[in-house]
N, C-alpha and C positions, 0 to 999 in steps of 0.2 A: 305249509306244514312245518312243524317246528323239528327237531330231534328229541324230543322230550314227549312229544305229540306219535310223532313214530314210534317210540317205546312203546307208549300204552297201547296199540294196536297192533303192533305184530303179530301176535298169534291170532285174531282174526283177519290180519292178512294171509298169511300162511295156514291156514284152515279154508280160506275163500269165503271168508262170509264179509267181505266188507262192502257197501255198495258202492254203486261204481265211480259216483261222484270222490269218496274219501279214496276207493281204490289208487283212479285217477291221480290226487292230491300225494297218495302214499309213492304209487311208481316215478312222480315228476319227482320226489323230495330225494330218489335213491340216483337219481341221475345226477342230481347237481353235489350227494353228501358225498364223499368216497367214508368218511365214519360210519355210518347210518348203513352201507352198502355192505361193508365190511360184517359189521354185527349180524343183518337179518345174515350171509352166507351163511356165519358162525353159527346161528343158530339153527338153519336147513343143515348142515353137518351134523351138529349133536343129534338134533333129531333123528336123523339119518341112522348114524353111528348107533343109540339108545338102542332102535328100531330091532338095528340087527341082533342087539342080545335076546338068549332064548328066552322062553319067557318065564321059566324056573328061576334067571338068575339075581332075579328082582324081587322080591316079596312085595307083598299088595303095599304091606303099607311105606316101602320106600318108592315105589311105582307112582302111588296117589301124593304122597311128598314132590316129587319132579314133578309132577301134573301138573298141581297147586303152585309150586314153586312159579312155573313159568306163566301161568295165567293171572296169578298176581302181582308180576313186578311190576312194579311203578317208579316212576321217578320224579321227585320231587322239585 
């Protein structure tokens, strides 16, 4: 697996919907990247971090902005 390859899927690594085979391919690419390794924390953190705001302090539509945001990055 590439690190361009691992962008496009992180967030259904981190939601658990990857099957096991790609799972697989994703966990072996985090072992040998320290970049790639670095990144998904970063974004287990934000996430995290997001998580904790209340949920007043977000309005829907910058809420569904971040959502959008993170399930469409790609990389070229």
């Amino acid at each position: 697996m590439t690190c361009a390859e691992l962008v496009e899927l992180v967030t259904a690594f981190l939601e658990g919907a990857l099957d096991n085979e790609t799972e697989r391919r994703f966990q072996d690419h985090l072992e040998i990247c320290d970049g790639c390794e670095t990144y998904v924390e970063q974004l287990r953190r934000t996430i995290e971090e997001v998580g904790k705001l209340p949920p007043e302090s977000l309005s829907d539509e910058a809420r569904d902005r971040l959502l959008d945001a993170f399930r469409s990055f790609r990389t070229d």
